[in-house]
ZAMARGU-4260 file (C-alpha; in steps of 0.2 Angstrom, whole numbers, plus 5000, padded with zeros to 4 digits):
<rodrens>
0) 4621/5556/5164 | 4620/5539/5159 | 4631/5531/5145 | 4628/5515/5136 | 4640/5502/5135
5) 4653/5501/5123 | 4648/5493/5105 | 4655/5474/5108 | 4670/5473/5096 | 4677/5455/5092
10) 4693/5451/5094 | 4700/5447/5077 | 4716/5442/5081 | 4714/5427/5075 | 4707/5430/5059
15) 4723/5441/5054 | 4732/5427/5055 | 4737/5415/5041 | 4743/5423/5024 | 4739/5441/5017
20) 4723/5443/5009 | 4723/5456/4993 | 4703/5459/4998 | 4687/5452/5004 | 4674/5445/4990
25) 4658/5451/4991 | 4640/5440/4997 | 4633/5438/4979 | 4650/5433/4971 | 4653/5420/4988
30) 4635/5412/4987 | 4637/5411/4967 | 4652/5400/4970 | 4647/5391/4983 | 4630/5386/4976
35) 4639/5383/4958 | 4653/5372/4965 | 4641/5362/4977 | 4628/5359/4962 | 4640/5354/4952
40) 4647/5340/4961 | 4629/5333/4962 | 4629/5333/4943 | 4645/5323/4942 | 4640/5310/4953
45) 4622/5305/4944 | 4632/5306/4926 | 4645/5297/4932 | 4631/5281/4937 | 4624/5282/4918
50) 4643/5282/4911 | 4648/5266/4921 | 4633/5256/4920 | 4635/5250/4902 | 4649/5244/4911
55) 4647/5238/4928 | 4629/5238/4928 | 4617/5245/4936 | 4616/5239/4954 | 4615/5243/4971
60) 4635/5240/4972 | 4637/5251/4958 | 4627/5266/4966 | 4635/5261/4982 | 4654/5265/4976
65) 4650/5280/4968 | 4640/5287/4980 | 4656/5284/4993 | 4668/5290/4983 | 4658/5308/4980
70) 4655/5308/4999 | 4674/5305/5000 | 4679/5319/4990 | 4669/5331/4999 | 4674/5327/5017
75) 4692/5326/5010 | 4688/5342/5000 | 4680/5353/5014 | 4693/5347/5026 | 4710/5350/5016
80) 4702/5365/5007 | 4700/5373/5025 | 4717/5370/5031 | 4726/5376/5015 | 4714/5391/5016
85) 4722/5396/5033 | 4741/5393/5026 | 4738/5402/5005 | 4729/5420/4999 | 4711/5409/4996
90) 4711/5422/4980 | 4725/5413/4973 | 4717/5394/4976 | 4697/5396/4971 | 4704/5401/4951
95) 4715/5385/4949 | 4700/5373/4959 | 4687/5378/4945 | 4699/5376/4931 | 4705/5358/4937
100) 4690/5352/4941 | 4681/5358/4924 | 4695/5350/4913 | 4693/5332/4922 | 4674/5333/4924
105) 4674/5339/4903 | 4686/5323/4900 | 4677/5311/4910 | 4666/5304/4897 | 4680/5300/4886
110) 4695/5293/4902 | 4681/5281/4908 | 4676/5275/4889 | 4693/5272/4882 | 4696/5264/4899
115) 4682/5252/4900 | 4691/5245/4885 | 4706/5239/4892 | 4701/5232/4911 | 4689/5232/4924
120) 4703/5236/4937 | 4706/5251/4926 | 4691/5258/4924 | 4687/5255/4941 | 4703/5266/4943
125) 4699/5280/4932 | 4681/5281/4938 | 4687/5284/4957 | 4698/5296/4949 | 4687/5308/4939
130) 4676/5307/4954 | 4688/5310/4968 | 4699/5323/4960 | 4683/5333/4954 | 4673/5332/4969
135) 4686/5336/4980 | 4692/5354/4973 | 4672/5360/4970 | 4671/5354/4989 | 4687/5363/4994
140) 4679/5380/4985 | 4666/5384/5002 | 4681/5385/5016 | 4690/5394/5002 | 4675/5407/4999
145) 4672/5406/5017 | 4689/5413/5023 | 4686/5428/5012 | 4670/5432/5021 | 4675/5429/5037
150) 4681/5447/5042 | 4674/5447/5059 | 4670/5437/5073 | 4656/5443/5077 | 4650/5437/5058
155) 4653/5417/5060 | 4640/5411/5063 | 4630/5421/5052 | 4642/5418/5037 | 4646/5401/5037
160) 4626/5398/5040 | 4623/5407/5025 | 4635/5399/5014 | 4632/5380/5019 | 4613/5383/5017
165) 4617/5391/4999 | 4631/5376/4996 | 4616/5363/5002 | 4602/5372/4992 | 4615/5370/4976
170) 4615/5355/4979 | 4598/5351/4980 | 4596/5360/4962 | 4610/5351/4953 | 4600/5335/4960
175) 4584/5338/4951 | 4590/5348/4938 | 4600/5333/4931 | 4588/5320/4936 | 4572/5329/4930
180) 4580/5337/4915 | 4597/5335/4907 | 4598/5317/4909 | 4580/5317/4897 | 4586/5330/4886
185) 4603/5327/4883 | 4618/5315/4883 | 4629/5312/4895 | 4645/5317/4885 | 4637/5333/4884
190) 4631/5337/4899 | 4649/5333/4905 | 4659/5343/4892 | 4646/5358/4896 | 4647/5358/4915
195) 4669/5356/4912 | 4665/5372/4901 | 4658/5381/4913 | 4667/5377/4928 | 4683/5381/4915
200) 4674/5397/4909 | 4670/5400/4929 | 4690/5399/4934 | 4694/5412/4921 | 4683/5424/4927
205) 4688/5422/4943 | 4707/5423/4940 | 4705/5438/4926 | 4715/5450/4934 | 4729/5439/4936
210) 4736/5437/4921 | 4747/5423/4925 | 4727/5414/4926 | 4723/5421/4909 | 4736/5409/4901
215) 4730/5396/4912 | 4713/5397/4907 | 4715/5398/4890 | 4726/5381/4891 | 4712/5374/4902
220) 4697/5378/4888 | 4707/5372/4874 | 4709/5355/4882 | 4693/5354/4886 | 4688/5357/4866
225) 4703/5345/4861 | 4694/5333/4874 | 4676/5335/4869 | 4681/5332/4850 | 4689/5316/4856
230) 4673/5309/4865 | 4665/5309/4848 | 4679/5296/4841 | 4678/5289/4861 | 4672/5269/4861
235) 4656/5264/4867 | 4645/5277/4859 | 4628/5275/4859 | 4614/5277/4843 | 4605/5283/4858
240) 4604/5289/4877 | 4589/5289/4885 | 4583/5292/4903 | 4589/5276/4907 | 4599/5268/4896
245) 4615/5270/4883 | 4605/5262/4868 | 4611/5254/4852 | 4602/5243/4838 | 4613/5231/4829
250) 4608/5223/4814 | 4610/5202/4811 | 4619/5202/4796 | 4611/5182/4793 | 4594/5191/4792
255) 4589/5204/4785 | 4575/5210/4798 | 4584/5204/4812 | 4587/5218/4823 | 4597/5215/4842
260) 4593/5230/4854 | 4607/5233/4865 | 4605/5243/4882 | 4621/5248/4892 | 4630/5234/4884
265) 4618/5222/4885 | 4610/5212/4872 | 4591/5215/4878 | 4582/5210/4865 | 4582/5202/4846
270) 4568/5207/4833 | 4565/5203/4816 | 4556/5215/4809 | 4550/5205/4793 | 4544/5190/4805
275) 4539/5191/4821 | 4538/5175/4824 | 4556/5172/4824 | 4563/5170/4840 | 4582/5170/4841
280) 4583/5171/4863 | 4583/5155/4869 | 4573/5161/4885 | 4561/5168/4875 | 4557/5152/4863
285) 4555/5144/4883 | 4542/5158/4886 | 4532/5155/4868 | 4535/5135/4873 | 4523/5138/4889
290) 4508/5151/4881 | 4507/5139/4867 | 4506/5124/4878 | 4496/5134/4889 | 4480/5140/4877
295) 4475/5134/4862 | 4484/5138/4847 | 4478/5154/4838 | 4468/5160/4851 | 4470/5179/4856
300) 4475/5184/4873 | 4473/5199/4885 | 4491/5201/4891 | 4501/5211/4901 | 4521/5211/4899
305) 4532/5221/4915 | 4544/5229/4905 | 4546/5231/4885 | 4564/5232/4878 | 4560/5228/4859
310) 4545/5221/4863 | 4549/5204/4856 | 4533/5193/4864 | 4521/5205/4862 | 4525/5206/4843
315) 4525/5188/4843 | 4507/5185/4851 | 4499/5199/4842 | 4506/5188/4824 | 4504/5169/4832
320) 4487/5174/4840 | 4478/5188/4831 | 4467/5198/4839 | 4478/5199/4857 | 4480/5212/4866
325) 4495/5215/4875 | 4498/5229/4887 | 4515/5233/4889 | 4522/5245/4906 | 4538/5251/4900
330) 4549/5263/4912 | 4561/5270/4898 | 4553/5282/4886 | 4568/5283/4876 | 4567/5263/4871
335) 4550/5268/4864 | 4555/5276/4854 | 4568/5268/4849 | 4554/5251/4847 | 4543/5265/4835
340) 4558/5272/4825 | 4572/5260/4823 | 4562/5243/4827 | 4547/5243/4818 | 4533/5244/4830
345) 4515/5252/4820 | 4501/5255/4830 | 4490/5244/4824 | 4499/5232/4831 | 4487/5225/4846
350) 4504/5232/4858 | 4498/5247/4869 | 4514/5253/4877 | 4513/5264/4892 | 4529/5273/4899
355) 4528/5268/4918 | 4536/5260/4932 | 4530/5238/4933 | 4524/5240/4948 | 4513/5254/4946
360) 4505/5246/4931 | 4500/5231/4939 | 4491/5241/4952 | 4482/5250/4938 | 4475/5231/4931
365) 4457/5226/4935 | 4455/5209/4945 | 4456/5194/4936 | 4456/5205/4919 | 4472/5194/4911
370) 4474/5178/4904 | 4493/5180/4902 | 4505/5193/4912 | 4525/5191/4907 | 4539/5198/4917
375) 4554/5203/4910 | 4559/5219/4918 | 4581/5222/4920 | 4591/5235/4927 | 4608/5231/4921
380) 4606/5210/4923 | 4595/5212/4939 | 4575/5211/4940 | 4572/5227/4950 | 4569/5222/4970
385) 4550/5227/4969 | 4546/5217/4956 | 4551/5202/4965 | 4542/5202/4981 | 4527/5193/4986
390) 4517/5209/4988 | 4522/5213/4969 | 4517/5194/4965 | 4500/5196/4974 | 4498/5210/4963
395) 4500/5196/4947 | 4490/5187/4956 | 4476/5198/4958 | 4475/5203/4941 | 4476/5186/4931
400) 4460/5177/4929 | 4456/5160/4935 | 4466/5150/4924 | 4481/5161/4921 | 4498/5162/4919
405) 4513/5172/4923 | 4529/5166/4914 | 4547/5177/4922 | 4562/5177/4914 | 4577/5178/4927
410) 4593/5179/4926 | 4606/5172/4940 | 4623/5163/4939 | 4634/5155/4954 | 4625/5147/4968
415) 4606/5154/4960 | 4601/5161/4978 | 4589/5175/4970 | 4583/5163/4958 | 4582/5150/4971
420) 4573/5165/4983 | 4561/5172/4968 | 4554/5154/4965 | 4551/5153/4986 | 4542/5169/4984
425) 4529/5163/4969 | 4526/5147/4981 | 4522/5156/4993 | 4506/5165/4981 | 4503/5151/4967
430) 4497/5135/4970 | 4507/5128/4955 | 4526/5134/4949 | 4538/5129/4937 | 4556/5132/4933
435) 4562/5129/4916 | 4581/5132/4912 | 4598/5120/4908 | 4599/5104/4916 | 4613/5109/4927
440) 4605/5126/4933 | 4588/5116/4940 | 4596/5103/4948 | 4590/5087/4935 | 4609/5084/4931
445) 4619/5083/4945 | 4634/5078/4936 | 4636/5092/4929 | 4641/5110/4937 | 4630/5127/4939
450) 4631/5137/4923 | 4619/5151/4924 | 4610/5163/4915 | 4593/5163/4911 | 4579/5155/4919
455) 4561/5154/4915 | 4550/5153/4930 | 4529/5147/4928 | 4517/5152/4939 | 4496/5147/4939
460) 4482/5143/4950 | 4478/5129/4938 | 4491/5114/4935 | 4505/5116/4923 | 4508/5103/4909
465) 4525/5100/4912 | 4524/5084/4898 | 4517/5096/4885 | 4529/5112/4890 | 4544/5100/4887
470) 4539/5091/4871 | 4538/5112/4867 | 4556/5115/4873 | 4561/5099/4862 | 4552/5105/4848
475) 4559/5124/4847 | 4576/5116/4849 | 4578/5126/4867 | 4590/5113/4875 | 4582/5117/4892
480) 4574/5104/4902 | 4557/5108/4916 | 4555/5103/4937 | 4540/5104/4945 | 4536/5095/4962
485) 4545/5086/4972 | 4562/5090/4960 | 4557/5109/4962 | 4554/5109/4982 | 4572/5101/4983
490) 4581/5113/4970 | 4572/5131/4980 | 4578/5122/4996 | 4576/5136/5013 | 4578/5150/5000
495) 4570/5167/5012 | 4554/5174/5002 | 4556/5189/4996 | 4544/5204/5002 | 4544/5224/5002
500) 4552/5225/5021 | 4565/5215/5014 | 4571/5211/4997 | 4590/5209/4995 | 4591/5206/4976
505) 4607/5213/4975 | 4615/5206/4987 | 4606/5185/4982 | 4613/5188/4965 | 4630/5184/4957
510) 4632/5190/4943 | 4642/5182/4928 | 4660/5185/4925 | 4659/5189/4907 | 4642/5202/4902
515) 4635/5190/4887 | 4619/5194/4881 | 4603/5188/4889
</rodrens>
């Protein structure tokens, strides 16, 4: 008689060490928690870009610090999280995690608000703060669950497979979820006070037995009510938050249909609805200096302008030259609607505005279909990267006819390398380019030092009238002066041309110490 061998049997020695457990927690409850925690740290990290950029913009710096501190708090969290998990009853620590982390995560909008109003180095402070706490507890929550489900050897594998592919596929879905939804439908305060609830809400549920965690919790959730009743009072509000922007509209108490639309901070554009032909931006007094040099007055264009804000030119053309038609790609939904309801815009207007990326939009244009194409497209201060390559440029090219014209506003400060580069780029695809800006900034007054700002850039297959486009400047009162040629070749220098394999806007541009409005 044969007899099979004897069922392998782990030896758990090891896992009866470390403190007492009161009892295991069961695969639904574990994956719950673990997916729950991990989603929500994904949430936190793409709020917490919206809520600093009114503040330190939105650049490739910005997404580059917050991204590091959220991959800080989770190393720090799955690594502490585990070792404490081997010394204390994981039962008594997943509780406490939850509850913390909601309360900070439901505070956020209004620690890094009332910050921002005191200093940089504050907020900068308080941002890494209500990141790093956060982050790190929800992290610390899978070794915790972990521990409980580990009650065999045999099972490790198995177990922590499972739960790090639940904890990744959590945090897959916070990711979409608030990038494809929340962000469009709701504002960030909220979506911040609701996941603090929740995670609050979470804690309690987890601790009810204990009544010691009852009291806790009920502590915790009237924080976080005190806290979302504060964000309301909080500085820095918004009229409005859209997909990409905290927006405001501030009216110009000198005139009665001036309007300023202010995005993340920013002044972005100035209208008056009563006269469009008012143009308070200096910039955009250069750009109406160049098309009214450019073609004949009165006579109606076909235009495209890369990015909208409050559609200040394309109001302006469809009044100085009626019968233009100005097609306008704008990325940001919300700021249309903000153009159609608070600014103004009717729709018989001549302005067709499509919501859609720059780039897309000029792949979309027929060849030499334009007369006129305008770009002045910001994220934060910064033209975004793919807009400024010479692949995009080709794609401005392509779609003006003969004789036309692509007028860029850009903005730049300190040593003007992007603006220096961007101009490289347009010489390598026009025949004919411009720069119009302060004297100081375009190298005609080399007595005086580097300002920065705004720059207006030209671009054409045909000459450009720089006699004309200056007696315009004197005219509008612009204070800005126009180099060409020779004056031009020497200002851009050995600036690198910009193209899609590589395009360091972020890195060329120095950004001004003070956020004035463009």
């Amino acid at each position: 008689m044969t007899t099979s061998p004897p069922s392998p049997v782990a030896d758990d020695s090891s896992l009866a060490d470390g403190p007492p457990r009161e009892h295991g927690l069961g695969p639904r409850a574990a994956a719950v928690l673990v997916f729950g925690s991990s989603a929500a740290v994904l949430v936190v990290e793409i709020v917490a870009l919206r809520l600093l950029a009114p503040y330190l913009g939105l650049t490739l710096e910005t997404s580059t610090m917050v991204i590091g501190i959220a991959l800080t708090a989770i190393a720090l969290g799955s690594w502490l999280g585990g070792r404490i998990a081997d010394q204390v009853d994981p039962h008594r620590l997943i509780g406490p995690a939850l509850g913390v982390s909601g309360v900070v995560v439901a505070l956020t909008p209004l620690l890094l608000r009332t910050a921002a109003q005191w200093s940089p180095a504050l907020l900068l402070l308080v941002a890494s703060a209500t990141l790093l706490v956060p982050g790190a507890l929800l992290s610390a929550v899978t070794p915790f669950v972990t521990k409980l489900r580990l009650t065999s050897l045999a099972e490790t594998g198995t177990v922590v497979g499972r739960l790090s592919g639940v904890g990744t596929f959590g945090a897959i879905v916070g990711t979409v979820l608030t990038g494809f939804v929340l962000v469009s439908r709701l504002p960030v305060s909220s979506i911040l006070i609701g996941l603090g609830t929740l995670l609050v809400l979470g804690a309690a549920l987890v601790g009810w037995r204990a009544r010691r965690w009852r009291r806790a919790s009920a502590v915790a959730l009237a924080t976080v009510v005190a806290g979302s009743l504060a964000t309301a009072f909080a500085p820095g509000g918004c009229d409005a938050e859209t997909r990409y922007h905290c927006a405001q509209v501030v009216a110009d108490p000198e005139r009665d249909g001036g309007r300023t639309l202010v995005l993340d901070g920013l002044s972005h554009s100035y209208v008056d609805v009563e006269d469009p032909e008012h143009l308070k931006f200096a910039y955009v007094r250069a750009i109406a200096s160049v098309v009214d040099t450019a073609f004949p007055a009165g006579e109606p264009l076909t235009a495209h302008h890369i990015g909208g804000g409050g559609l200040t030119f394309p109001r302006y053309l469809a009044a100085s030259r009626p019968g233009t038609r100005s097609l306008v790609s704008e990325i940001d939904g919300g700021v249309v609607r903000i153009d159609r309801d608070r600014l103004g815009l009717a729709e018989s207007t001549g302005v067709d505005v499509r919501v859609e990326d720059g780039r897309l939009g000029l792949r979309r244009l027929e060849a030499g279909s334009h007369d006129l194409v305008v770009g002045d497209a910001f994220g934060g201060v910064s033209v975004p990267w793919h807009l400024t390559t010479s692949q995009a440029l080709g794609d401005v090219r392509r779609a003006l006819d003969e004789d036309g014209l692509y007028v860029a506003n850009l903005i730049d400060h300190g040593e003007l390398a992007f603006a220096r580069a961007e101009v490289a780029t347009l010489a390598e695809t026009f025949e004919h380019v411009a720069l119009l800006g302060k004297p100081a900034d375009i190298g005609l007054d080399p007595t005086a030092s580097t300002i920065g700002g705004n720059l207006v850039v030209v671009a054409s297959g045909r000459p450009v009238d720089a006699p004309a486009i200056q007696e315009a400047l004197d005219a509008r009162d612009v204070g800005w002066k126009i180099a060409t040629g020779d004056d031009l070749v020497s200002w851009t220098g050995d600036a690198r041309v910009l193209t899609d394999d590589h395009a360091p806007v972020d890195q060329l541009l120095q950004p001004s110490r003070t956020r004035t409005a463009r």
